[in-house]
Chimera marker file (.cmm) of the C-alpha trace (Angstrom):
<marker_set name="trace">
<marker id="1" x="-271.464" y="-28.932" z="90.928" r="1" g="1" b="0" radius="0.5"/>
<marker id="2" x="-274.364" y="-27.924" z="92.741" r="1" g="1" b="0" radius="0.5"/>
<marker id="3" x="-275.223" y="-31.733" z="93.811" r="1" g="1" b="0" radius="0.5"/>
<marker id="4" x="-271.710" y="-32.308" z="95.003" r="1" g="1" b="0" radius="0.5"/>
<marker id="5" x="-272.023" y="-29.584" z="97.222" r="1" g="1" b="0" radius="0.5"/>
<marker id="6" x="-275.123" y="-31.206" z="98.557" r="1" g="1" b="0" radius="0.5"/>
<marker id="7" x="-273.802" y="-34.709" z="99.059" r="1" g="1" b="0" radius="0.5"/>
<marker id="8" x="-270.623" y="-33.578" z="100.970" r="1" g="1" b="0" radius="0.5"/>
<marker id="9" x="-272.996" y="-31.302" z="103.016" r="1" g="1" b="0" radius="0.5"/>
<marker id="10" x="-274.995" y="-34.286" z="103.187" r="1" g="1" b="0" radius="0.5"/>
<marker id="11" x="-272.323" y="-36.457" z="105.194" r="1" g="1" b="0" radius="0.5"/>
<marker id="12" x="-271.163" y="-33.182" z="107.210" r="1" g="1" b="0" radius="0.5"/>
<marker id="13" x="-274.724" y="-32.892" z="108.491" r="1" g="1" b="0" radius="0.5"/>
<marker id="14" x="-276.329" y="-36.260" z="108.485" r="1" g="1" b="0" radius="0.5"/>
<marker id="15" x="-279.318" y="-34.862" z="110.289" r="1" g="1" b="0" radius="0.5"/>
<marker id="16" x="-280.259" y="-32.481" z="107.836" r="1" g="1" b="0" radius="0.5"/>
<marker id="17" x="-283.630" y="-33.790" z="106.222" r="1" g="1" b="0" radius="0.5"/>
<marker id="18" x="-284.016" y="-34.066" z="102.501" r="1" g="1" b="0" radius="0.5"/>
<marker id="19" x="-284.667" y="-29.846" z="102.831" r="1" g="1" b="0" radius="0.5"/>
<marker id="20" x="-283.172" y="-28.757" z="99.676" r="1" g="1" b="0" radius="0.5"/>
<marker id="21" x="-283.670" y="-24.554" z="99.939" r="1" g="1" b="0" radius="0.5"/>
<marker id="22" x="-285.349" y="-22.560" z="97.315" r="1" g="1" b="0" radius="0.5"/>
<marker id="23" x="-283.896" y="-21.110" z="94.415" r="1" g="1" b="0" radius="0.5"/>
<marker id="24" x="-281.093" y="-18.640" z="94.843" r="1" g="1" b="0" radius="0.5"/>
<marker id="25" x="-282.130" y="-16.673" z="91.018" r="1" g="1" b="0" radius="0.5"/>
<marker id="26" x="-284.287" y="-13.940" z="90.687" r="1" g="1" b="0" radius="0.5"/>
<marker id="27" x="-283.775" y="-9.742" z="90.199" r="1" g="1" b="0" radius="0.5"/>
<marker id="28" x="-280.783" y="-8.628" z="92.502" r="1" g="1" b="0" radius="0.5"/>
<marker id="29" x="-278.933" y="-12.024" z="92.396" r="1" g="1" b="0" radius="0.5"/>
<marker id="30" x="-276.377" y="-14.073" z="90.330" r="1" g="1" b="0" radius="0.5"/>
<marker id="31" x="-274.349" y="-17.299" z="90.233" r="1" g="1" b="0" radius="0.5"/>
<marker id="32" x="-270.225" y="-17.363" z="88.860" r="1" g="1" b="0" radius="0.5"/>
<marker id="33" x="-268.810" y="-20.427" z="88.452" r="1" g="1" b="0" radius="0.5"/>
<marker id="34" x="-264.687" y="-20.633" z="88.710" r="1" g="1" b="0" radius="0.5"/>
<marker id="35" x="-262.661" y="-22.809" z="86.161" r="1" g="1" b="0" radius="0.5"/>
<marker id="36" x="-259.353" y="-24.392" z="86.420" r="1" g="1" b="0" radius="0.5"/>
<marker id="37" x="-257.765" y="-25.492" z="82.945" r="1" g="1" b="0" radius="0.5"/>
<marker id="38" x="-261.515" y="-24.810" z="81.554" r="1" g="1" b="0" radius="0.5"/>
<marker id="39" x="-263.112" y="-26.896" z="84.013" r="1" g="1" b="0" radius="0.5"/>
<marker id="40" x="-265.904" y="-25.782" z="86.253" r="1" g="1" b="0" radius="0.5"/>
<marker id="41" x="-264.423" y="-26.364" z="89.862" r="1" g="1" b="0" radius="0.5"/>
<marker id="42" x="-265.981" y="-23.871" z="92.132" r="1" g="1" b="0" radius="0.5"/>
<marker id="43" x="-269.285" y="-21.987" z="92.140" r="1" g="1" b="0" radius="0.5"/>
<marker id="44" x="-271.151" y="-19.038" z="94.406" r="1" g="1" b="0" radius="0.5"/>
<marker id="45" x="-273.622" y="-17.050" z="94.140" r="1" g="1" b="0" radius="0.5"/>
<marker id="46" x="-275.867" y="-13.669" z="95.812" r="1" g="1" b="0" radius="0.5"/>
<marker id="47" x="-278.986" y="-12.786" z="96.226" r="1" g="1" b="0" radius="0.5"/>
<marker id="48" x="-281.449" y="-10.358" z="98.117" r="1" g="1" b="0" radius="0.5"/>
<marker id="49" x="-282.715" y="-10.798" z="101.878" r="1" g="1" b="0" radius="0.5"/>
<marker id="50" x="-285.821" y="-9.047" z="100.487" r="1" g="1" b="0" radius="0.5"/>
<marker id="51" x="-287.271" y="-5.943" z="101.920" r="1" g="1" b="0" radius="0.5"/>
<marker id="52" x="-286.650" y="-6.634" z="105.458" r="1" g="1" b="0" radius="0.5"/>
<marker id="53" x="-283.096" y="-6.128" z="105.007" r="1" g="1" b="0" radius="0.5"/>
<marker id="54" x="-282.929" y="-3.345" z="102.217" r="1" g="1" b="0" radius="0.5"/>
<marker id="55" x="-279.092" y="-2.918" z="101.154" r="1" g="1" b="0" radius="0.5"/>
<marker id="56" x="-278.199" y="-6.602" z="102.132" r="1" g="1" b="0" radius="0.5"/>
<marker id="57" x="-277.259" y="-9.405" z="99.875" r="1" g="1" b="0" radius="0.5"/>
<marker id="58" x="-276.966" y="-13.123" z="101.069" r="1" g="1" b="0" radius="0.5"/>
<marker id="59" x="-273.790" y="-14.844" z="99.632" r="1" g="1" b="0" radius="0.5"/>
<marker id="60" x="-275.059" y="-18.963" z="99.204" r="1" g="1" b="0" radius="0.5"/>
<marker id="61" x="-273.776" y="-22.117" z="97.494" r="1" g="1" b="0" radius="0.5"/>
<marker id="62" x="-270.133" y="-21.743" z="97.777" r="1" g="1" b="0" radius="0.5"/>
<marker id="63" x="-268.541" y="-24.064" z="96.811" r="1" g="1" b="0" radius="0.5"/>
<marker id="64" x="-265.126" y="-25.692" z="95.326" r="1" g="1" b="0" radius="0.5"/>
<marker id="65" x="-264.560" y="-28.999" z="93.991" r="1" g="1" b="0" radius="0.5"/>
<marker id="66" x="-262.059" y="-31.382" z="96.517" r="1" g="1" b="0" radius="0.5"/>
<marker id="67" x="-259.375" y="-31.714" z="94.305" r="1" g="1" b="0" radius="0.5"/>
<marker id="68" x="-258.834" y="-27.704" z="93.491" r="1" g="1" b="0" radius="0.5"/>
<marker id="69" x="-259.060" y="-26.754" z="96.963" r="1" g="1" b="0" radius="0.5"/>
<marker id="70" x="-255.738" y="-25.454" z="98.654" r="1" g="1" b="0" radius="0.5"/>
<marker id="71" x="-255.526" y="-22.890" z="95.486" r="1" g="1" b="0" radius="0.5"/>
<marker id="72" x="-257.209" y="-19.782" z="96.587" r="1" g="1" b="0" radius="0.5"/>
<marker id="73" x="-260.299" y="-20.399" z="94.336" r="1" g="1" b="0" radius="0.5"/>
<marker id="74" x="-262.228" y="-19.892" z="97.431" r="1" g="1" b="0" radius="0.5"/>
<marker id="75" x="-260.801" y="-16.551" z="98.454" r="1" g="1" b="0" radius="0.5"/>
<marker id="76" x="-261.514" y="-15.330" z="94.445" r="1" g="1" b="0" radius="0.5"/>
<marker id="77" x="-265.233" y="-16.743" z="94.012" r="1" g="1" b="0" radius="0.5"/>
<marker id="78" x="-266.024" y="-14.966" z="97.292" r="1" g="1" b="0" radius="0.5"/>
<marker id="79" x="-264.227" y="-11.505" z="95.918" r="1" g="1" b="0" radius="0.5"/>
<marker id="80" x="-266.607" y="-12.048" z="92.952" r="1" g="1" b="0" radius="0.5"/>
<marker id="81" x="-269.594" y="-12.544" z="94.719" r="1" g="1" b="0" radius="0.5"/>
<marker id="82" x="-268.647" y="-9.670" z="96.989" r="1" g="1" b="0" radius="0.5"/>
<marker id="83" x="-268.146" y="-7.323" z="93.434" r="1" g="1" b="0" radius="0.5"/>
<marker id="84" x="-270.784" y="-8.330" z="91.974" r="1" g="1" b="0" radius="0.5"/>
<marker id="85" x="-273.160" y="-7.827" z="95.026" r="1" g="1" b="0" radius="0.5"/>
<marker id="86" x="-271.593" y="-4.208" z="95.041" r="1" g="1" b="0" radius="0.5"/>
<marker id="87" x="-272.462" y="-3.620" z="91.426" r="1" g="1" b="0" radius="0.5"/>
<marker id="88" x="-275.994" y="-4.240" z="92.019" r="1" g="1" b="0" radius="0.5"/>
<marker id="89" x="-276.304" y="-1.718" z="94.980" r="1" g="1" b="0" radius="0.5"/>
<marker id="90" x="-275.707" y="-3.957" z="97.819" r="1" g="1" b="0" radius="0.5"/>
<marker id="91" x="-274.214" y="-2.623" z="100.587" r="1" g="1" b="0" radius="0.5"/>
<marker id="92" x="-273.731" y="-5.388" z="103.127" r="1" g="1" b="0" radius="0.5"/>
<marker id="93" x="-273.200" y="-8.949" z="102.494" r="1" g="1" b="0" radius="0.5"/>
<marker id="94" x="-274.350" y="-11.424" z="104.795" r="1" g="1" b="0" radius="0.5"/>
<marker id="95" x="-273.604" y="-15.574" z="104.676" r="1" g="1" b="0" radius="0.5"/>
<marker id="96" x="-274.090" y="-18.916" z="106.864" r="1" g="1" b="0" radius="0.5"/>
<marker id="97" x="-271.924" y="-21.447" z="107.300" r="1" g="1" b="0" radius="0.5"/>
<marker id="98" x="-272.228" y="-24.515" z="109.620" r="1" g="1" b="0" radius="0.5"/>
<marker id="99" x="-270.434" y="-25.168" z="112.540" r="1" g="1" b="0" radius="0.5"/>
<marker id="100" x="-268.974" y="-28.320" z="110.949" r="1" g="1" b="0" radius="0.5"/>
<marker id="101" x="-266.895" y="-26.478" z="107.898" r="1" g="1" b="0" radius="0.5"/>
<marker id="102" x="-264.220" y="-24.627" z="110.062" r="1" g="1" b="0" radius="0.5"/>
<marker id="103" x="-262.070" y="-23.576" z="106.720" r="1" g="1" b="0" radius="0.5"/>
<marker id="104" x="-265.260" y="-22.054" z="105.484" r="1" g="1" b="0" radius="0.5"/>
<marker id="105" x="-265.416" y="-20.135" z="108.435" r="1" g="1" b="0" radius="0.5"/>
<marker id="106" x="-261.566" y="-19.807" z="108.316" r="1" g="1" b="0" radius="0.5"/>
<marker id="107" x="-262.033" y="-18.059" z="105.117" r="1" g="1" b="0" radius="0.5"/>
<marker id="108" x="-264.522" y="-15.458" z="105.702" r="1" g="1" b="0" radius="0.5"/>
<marker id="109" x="-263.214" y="-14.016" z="108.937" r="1" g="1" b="0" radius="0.5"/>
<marker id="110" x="-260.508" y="-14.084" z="107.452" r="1" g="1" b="0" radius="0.5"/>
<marker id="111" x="-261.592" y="-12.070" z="104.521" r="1" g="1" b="0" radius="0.5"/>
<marker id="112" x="-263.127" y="-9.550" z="106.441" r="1" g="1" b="0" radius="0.5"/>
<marker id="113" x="-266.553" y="-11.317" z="107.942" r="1" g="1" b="0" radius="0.5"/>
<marker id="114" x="-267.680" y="-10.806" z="111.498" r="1" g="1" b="0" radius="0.5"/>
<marker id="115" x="-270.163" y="-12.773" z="113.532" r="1" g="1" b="0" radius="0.5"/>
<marker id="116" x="-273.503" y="-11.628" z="113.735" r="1" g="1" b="0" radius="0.5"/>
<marker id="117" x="-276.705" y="-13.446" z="115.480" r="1" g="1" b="0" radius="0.5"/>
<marker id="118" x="-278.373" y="-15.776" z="113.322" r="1" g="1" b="0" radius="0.5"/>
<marker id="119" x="-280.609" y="-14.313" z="111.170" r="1" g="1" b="0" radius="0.5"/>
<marker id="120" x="-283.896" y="-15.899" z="109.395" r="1" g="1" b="0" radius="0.5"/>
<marker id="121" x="-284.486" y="-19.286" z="108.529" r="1" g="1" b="0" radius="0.5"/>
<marker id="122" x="-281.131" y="-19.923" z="110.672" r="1" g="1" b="0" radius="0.5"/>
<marker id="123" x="-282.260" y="-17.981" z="114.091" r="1" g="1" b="0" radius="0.5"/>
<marker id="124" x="-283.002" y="-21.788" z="115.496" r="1" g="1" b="0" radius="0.5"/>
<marker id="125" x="-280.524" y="-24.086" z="113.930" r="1" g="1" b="0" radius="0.5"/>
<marker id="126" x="-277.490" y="-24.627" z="116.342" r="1" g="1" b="0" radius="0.5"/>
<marker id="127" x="-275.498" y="-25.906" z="113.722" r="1" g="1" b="0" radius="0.5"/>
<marker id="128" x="-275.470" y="-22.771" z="111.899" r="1" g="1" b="0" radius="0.5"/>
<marker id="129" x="-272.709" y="-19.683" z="111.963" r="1" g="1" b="0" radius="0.5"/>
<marker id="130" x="-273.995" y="-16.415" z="110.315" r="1" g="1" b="0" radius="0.5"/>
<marker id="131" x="-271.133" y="-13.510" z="109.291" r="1" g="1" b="0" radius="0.5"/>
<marker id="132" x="-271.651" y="-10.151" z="107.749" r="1" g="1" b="0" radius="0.5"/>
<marker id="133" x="-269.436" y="-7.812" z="105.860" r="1" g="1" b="0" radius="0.5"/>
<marker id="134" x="-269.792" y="-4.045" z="104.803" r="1" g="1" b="0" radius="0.5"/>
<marker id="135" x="-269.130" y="-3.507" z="101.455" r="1" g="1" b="0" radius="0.5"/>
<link id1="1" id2="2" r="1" g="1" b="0" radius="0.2"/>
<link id1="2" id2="3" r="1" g="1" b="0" radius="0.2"/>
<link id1="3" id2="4" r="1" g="1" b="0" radius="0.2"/>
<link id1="4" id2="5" r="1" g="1" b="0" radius="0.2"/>
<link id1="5" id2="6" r="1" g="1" b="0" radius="0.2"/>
<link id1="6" id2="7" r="1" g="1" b="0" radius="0.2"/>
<link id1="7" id2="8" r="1" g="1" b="0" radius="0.2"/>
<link id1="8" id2="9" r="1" g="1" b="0" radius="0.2"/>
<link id1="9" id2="10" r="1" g="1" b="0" radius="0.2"/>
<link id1="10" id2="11" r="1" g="1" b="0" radius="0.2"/>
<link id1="11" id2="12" r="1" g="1" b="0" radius="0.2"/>
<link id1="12" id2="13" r="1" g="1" b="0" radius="0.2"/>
<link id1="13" id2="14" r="1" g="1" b="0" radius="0.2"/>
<link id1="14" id2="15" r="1" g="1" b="0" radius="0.2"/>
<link id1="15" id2="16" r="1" g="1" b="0" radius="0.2"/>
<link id1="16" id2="17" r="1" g="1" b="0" radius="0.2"/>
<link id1="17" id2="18" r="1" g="1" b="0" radius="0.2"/>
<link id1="18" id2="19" r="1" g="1" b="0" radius="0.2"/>
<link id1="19" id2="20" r="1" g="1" b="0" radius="0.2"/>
<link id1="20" id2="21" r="1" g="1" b="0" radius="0.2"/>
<link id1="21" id2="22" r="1" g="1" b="0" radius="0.2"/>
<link id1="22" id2="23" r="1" g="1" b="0" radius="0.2"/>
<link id1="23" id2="24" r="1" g="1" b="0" radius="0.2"/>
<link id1="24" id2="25" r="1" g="1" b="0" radius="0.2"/>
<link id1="25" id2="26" r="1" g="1" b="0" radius="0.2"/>
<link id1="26" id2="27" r="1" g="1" b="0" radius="0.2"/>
<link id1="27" id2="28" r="1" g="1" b="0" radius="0.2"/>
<link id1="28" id2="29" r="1" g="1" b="0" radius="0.2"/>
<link id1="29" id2="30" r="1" g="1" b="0" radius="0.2"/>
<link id1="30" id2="31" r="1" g="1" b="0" radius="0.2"/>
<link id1="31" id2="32" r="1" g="1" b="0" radius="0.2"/>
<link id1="32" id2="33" r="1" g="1" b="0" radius="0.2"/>
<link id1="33" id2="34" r="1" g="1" b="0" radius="0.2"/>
<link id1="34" id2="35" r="1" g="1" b="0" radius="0.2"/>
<link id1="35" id2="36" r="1" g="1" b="0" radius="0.2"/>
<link id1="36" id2="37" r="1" g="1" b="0" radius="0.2"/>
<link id1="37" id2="38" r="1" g="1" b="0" radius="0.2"/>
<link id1="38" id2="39" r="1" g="1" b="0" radius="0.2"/>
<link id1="39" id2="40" r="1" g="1" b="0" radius="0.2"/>
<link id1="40" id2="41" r="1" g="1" b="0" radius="0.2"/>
<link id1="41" id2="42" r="1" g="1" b="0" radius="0.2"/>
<link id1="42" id2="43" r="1" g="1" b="0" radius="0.2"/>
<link id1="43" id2="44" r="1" g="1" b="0" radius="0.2"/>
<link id1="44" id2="45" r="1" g="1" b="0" radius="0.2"/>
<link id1="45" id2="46" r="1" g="1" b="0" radius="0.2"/>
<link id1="46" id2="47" r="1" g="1" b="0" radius="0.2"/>
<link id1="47" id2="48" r="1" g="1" b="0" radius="0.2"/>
<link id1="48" id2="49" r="1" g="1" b="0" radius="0.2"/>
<link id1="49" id2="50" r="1" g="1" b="0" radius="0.2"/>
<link id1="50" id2="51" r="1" g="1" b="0" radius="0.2"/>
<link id1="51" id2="52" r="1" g="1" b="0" radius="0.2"/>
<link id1="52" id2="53" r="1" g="1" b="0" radius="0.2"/>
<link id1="53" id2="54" r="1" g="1" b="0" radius="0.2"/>
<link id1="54" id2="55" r="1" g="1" b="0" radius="0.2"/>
<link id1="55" id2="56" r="1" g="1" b="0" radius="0.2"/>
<link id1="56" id2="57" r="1" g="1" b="0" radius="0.2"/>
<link id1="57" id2="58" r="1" g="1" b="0" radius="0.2"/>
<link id1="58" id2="59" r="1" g="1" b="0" radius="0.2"/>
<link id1="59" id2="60" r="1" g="1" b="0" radius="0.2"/>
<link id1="60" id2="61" r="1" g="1" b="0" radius="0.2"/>
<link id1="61" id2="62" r="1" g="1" b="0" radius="0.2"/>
<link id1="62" id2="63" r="1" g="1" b="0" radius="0.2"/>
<link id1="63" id2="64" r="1" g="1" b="0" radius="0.2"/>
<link id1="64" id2="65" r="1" g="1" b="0" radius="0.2"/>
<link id1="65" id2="66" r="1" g="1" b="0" radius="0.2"/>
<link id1="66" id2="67" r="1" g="1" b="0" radius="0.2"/>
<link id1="67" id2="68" r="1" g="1" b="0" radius="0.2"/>
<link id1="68" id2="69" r="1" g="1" b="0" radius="0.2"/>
<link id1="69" id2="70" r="1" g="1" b="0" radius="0.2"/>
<link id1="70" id2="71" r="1" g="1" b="0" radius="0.2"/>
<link id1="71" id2="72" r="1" g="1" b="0" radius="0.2"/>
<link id1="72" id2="73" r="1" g="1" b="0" radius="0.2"/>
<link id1="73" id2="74" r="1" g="1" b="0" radius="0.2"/>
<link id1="74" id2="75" r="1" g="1" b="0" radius="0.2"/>
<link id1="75" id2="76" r="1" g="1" b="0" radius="0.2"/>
<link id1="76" id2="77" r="1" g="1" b="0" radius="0.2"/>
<link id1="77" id2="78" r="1" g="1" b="0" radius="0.2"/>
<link id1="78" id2="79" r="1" g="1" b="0" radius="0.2"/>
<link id1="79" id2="80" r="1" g="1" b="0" radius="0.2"/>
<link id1="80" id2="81" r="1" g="1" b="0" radius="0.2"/>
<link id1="81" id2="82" r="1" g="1" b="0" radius="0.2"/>
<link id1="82" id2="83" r="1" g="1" b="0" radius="0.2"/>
<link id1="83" id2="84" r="1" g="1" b="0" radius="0.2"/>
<link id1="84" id2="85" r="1" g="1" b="0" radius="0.2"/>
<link id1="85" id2="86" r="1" g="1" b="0" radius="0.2"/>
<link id1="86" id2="87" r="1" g="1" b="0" radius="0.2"/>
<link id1="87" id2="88" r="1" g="1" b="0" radius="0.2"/>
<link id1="88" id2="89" r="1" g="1" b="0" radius="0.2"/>
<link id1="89" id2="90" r="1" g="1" b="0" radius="0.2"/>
<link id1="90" id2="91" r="1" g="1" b="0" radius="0.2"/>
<link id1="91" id2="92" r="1" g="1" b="0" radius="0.2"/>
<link id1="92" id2="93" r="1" g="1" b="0" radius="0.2"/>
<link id1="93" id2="94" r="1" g="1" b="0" radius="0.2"/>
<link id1="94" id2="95" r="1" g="1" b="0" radius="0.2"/>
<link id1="95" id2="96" r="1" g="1" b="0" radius="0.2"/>
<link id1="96" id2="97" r="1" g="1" b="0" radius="0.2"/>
<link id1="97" id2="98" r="1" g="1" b="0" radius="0.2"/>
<link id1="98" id2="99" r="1" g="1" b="0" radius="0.2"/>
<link id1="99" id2="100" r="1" g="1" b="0" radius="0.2"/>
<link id1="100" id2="101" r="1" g="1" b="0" radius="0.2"/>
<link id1="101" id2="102" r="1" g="1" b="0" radius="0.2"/>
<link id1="102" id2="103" r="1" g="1" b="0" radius="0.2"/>
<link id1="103" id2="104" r="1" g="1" b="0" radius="0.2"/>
<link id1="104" id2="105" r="1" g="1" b="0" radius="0.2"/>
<link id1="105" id2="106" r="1" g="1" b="0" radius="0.2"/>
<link id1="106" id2="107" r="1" g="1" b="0" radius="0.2"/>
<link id1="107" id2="108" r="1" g="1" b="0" radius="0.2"/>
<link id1="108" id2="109" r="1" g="1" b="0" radius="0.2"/>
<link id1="109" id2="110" r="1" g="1" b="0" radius="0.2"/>
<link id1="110" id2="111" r="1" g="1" b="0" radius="0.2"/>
<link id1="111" id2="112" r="1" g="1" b="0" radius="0.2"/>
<link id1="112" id2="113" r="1" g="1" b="0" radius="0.2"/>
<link id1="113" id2="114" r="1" g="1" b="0" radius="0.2"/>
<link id1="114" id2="115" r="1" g="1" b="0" radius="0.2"/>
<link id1="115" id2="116" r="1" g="1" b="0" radius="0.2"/>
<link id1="116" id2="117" r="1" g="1" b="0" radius="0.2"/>
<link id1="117" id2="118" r="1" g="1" b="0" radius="0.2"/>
<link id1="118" id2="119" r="1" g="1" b="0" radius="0.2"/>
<link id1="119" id2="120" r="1" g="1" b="0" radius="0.2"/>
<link id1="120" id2="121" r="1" g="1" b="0" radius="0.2"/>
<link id1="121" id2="122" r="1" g="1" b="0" radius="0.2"/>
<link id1="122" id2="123" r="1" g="1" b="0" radius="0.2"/>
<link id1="123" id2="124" r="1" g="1" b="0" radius="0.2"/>
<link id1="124" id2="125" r="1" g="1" b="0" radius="0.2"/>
<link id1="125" id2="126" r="1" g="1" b="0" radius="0.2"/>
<link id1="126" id2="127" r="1" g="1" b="0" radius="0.2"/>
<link id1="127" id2="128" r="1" g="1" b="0" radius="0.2"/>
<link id1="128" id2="129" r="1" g="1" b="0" radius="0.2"/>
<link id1="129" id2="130" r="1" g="1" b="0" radius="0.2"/>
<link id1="130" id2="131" r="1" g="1" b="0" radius="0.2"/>
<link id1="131" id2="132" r="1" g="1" b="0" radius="0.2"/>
<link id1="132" id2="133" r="1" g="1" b="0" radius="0.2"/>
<link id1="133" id2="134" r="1" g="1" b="0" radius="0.2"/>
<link id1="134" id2="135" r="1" g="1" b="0" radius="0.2"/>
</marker_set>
């Protein structure tokens, strides 16, 4: 699931280089995956910023399949991710989107995200959108 998401951000962004990020596992993260008639169709997970952002967990690889979109698998990953996050001690939840995916962005101010400055690896890229939420 995770290579689809690449290849369709792969056509979005045809200027991205072959930069696939780091892992998302390690302590203070997780991945969920969302089924529909016991197929995997959607996925997210969280992580931690690390100790320059104590309290704040980075939502990443969201993601639902094209045919089980319009469903509001979206909307229940991200409530997940947003639990889970919570569970672990996170306090604030922080994501990027790019400027290209405007029902991704749709969905998390519409769930609650706000804008914020771009924040690490993204501070430079002006394709990105960062959002934050309080948990």
């Amino acid at each position: 699931m995770v290579a689809h998401l690449w290849d369709e951000l792969g056509e979005l962004y045809p200027e991205m280089k072959a930069h696939r990020p780091k892992e998302i596992f390690g302590p203070g993260s997780g991945f969920v995956v969302a089924r529909l008639n016991g197929e995997a169709v959607g996925c997210g997970a969280w992580r931690s910023l690390g100790e320059s952002a104590p309290g704040v967990a980075e939502i990443k690889r969201m993601f639902v399949e094209a045919k089980a979109r319009g469903r509001g698998i979206s909307r229940q990953i991200l409530a997940e991710l947003e639990r889970f996050a919570r569970a672990d001690g996170y306090t604030t939840v922080r994501l990027e989107t790019g400027l290209r995916q405007p029902q991704a962005m749709r969905l998390y101010e519409t769930s609650g995200y706000w804008r914020i400055e771009p924040y690490g690896r993204y501070r430079d890229d002006p394709l990105s959108m960062c959002y934050e939420k309080a948990l």
